[in-house]
N, CA, C and O atoms as a GROMACS GRO file, in nm:
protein
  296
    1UNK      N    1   1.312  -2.035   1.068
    1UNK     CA    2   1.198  -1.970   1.007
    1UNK      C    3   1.248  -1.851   0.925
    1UNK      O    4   1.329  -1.765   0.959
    2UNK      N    5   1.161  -1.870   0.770
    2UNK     CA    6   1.261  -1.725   0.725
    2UNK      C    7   1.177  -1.569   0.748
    2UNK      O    8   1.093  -1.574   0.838
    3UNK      N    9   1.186  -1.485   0.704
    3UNK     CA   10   1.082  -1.421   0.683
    3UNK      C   11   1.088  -1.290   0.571
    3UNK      O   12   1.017  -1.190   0.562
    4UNK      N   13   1.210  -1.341   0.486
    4UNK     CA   14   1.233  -1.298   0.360
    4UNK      C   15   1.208  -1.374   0.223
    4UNK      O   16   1.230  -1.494   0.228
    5UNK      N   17   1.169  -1.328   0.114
    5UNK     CA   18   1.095  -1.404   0.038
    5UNK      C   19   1.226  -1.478  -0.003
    5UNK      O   20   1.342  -1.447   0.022
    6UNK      N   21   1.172  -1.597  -0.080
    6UNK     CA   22   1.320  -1.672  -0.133
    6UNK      C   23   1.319  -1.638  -0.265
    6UNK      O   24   1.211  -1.596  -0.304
    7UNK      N   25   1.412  -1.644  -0.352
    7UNK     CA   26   1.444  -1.652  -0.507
    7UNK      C   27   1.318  -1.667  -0.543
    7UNK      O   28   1.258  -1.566  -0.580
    8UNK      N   29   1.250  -1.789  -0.542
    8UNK     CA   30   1.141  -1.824  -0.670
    8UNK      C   31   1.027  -1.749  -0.600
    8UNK      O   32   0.925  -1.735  -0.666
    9UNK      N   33   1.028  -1.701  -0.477
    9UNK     CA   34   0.885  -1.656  -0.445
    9UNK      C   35   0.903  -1.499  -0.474
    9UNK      O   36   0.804  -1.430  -0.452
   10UNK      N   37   1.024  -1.434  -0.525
   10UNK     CA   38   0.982  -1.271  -0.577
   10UNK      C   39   0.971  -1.248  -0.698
   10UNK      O   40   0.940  -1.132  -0.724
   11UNK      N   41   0.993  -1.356  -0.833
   11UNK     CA   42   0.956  -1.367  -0.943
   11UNK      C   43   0.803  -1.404  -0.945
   11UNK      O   44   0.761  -1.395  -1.060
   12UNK      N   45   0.672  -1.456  -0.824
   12UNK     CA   46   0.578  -1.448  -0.822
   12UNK      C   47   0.487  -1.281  -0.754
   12UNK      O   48   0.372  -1.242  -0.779
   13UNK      N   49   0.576  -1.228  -0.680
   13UNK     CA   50   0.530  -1.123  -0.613
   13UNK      C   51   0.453  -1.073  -0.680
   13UNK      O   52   0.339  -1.095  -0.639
   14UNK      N   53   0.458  -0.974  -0.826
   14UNK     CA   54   0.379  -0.943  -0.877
   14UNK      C   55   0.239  -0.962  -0.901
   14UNK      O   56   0.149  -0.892  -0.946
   15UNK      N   57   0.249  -1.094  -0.850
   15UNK     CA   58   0.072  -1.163  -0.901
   15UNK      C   59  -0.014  -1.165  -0.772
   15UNK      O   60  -0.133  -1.193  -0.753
   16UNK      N   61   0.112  -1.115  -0.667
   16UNK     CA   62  -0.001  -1.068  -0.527
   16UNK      C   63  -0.089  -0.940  -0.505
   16UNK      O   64  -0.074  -0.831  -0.560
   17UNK      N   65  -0.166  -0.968  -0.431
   17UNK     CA   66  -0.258  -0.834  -0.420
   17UNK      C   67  -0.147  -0.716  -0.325
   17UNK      O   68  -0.046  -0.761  -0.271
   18UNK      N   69  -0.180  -0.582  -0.314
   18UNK     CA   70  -0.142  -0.512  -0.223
   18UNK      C   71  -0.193  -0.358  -0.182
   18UNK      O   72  -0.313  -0.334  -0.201
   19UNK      N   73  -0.147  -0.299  -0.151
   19UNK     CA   74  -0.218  -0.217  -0.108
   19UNK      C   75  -0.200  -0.080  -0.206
   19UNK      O   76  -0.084  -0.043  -0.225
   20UNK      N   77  -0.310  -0.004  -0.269
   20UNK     CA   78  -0.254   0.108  -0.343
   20UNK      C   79  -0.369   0.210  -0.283
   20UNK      O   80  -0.472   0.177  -0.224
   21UNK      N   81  -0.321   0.350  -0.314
   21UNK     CA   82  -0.397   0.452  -0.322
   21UNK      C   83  -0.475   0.467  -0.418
   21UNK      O   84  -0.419   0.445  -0.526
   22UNK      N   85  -0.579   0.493  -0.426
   22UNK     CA   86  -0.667   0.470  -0.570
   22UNK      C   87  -0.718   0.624  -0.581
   22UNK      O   88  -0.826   0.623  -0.640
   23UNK      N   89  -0.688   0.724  -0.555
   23UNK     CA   90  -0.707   0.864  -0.541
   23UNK      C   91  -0.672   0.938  -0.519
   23UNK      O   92  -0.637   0.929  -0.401
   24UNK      N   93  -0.634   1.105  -0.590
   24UNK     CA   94  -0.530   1.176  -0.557
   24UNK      C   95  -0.542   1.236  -0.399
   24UNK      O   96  -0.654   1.279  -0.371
   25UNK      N   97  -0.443   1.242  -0.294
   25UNK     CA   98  -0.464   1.290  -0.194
   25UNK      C   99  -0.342   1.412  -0.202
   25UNK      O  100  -0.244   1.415  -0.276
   26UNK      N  101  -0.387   1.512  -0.096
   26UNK     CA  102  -0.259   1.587  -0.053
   26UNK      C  103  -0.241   1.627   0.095
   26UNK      O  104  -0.337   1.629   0.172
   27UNK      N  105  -0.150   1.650   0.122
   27UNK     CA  106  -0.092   1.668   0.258
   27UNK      C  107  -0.179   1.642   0.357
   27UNK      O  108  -0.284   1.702   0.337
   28UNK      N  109  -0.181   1.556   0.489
   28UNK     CA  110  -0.318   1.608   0.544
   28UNK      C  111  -0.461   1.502   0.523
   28UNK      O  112  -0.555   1.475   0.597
   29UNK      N  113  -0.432   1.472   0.421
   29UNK     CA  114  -0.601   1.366   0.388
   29UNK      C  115  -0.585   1.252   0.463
   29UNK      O  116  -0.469   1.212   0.475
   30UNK      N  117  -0.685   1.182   0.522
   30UNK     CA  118  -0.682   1.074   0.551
   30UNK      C  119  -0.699   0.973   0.470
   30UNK      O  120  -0.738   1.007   0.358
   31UNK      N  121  -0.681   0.836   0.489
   31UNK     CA  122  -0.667   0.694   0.430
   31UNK      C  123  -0.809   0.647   0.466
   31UNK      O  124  -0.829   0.634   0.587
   32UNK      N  125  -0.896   0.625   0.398
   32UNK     CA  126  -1.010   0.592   0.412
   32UNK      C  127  -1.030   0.424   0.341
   32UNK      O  128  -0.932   0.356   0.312
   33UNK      N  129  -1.198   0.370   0.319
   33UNK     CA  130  -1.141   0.257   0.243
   33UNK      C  131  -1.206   0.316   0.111
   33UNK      O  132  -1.225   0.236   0.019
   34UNK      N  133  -1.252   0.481   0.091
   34UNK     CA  134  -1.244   0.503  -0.028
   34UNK      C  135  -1.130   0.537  -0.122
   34UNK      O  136  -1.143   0.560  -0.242
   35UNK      N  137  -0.998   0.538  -0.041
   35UNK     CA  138  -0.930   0.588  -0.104
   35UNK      C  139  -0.803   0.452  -0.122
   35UNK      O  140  -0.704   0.471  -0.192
   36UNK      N  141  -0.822   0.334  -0.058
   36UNK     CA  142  -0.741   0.285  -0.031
   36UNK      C  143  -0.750   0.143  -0.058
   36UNK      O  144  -0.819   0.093   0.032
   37UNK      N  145  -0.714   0.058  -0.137
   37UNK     CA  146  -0.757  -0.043  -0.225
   37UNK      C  147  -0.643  -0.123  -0.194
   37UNK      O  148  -0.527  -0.084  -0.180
   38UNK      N  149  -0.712  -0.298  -0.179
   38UNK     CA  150  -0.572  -0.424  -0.210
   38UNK      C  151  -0.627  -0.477  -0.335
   38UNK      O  152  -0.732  -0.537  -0.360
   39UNK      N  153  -0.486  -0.423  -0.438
   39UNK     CA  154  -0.532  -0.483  -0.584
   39UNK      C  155  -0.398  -0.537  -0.624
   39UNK      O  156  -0.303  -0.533  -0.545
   40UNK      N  157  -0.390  -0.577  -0.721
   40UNK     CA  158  -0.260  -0.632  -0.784
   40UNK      C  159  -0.216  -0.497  -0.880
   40UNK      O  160  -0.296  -0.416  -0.926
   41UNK      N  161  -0.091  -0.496  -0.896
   41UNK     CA  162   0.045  -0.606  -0.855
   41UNK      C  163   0.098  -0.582  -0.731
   41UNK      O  164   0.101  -0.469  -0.682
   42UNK      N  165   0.144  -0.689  -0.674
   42UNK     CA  166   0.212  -0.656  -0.578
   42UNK      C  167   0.300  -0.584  -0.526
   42UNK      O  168   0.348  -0.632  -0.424
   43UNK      N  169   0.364  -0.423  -0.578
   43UNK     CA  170   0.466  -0.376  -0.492
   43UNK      C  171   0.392  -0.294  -0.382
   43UNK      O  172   0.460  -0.210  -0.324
   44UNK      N  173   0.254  -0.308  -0.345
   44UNK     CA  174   0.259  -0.229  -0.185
   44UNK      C  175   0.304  -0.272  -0.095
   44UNK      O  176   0.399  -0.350  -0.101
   45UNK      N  177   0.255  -0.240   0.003
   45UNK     CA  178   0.223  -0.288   0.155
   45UNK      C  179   0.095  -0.439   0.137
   45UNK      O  180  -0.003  -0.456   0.064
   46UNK      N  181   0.150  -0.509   0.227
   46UNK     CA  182   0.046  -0.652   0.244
   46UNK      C  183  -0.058  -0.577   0.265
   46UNK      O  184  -0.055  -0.462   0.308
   47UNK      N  185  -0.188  -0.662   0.225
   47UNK     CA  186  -0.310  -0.630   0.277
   47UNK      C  187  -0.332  -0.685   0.464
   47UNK      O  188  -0.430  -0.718   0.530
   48UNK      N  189  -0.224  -0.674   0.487
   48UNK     CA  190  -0.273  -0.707   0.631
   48UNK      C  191  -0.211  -0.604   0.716
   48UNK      O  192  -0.208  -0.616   0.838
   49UNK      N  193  -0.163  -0.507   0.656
   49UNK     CA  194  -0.174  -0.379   0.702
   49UNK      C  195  -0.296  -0.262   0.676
   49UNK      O  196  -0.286  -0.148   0.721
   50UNK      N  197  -0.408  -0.308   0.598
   50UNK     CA  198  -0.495  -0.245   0.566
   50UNK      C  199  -0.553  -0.155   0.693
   50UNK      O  200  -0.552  -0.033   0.707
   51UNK      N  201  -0.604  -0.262   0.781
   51UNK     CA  202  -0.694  -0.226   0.896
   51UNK      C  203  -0.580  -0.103   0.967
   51UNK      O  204  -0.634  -0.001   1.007
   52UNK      N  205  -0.417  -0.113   0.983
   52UNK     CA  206  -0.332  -0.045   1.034
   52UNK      C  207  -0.290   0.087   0.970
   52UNK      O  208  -0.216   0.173   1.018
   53UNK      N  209  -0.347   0.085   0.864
   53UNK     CA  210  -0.334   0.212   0.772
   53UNK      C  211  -0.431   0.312   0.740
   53UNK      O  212  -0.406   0.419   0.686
   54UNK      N  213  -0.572   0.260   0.786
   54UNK     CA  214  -0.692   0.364   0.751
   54UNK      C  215  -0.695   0.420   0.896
   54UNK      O  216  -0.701   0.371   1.009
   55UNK      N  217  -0.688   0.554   0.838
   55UNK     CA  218  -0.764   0.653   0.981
   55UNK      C  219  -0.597   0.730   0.962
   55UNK      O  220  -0.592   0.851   0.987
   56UNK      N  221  -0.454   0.654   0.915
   56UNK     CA  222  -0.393   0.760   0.888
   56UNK      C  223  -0.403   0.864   0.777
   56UNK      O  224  -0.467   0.864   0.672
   57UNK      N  225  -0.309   0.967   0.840
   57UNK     CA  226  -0.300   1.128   0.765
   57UNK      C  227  -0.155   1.066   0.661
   57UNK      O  228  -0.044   1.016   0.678
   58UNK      N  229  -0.216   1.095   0.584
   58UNK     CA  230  -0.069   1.156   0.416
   58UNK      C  231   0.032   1.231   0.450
   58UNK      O  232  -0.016   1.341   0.477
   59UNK      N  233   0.145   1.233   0.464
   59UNK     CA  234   0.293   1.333   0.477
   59UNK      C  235   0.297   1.406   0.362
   59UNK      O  236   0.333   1.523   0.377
   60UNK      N  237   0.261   1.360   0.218
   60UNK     CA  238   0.309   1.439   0.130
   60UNK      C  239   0.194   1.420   0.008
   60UNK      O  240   0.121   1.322   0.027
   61UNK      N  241   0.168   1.488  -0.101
   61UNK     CA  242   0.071   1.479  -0.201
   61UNK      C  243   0.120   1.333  -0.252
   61UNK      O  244   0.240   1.317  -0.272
   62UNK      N  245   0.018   1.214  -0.276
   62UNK     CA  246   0.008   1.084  -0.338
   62UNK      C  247  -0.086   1.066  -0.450
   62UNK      O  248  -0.207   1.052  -0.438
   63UNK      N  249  -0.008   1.069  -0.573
   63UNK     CA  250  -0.100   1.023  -0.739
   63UNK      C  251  -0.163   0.929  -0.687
   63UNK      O  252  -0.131   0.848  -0.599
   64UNK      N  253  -0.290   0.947  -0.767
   64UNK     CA  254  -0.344   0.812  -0.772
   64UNK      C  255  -0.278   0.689  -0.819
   64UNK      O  256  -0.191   0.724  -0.899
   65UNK      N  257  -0.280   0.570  -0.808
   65UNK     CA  258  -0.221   0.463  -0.853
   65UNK      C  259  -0.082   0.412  -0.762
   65UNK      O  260  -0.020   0.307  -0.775
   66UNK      N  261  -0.060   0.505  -0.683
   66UNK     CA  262   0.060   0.504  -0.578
   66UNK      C  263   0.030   0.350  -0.510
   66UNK      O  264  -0.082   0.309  -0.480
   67UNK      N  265   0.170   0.266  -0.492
   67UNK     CA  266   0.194   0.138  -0.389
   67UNK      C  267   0.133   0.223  -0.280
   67UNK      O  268   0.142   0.344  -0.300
   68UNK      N  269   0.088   0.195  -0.198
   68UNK     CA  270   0.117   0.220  -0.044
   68UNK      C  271   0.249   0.185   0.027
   68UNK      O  272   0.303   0.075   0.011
   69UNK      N  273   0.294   0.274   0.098
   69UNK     CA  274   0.419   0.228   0.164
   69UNK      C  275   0.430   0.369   0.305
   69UNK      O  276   0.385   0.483   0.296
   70UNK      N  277   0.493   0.318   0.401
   70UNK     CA  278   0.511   0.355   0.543
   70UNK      C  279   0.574   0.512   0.504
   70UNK      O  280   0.522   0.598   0.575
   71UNK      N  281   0.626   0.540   0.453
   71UNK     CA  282   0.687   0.661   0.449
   71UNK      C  283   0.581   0.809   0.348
   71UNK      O  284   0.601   0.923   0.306
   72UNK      N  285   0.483   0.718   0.350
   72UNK     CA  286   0.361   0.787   0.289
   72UNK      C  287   0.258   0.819   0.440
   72UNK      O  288   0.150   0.874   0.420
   73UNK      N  289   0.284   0.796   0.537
   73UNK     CA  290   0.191   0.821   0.620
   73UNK      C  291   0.295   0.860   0.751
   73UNK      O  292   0.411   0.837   0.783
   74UNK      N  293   0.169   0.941   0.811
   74UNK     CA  294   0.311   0.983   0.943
   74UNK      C  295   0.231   1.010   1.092
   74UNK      O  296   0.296   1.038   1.193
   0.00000   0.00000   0.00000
């Protein structure tokens, strides 16, 4: 079983949905689902971390338009 993408499936990644910040936050804010969107392109976090990511706090100020990714929340 793999559980790394293969060759032809990361030249599609882009066209997946994922997870972004859709609003400026800073230090401290929580992840709400106003602030926190699965849209394309794909470099976030899967949307099946969604439910695992709201209700966290921000480590550091996040632009809007930000991937989501683990080292954004603490």
């Amino acid at each position: 079983m793999r559980y790394n993408r293969t060759a032809s499936e990361k030249g599609s990644a882009r066209f997946r949905r994922s997870l972004y910040i859709v609003e400026d936050m800073a230090p401290g804010d929580v992840l709400t689902s106003d602030n926190l969107r699965s849209i394309r392109p794909g470099f976030g976090l899967a949307p099946k971390h969604y439910e695992e990511l709201l209700g966290q706090k921000v480590v550091r100020a996040v632009a809007r338009g930000t991937p989501a990714s683990w080292d954004l929340v603490g």
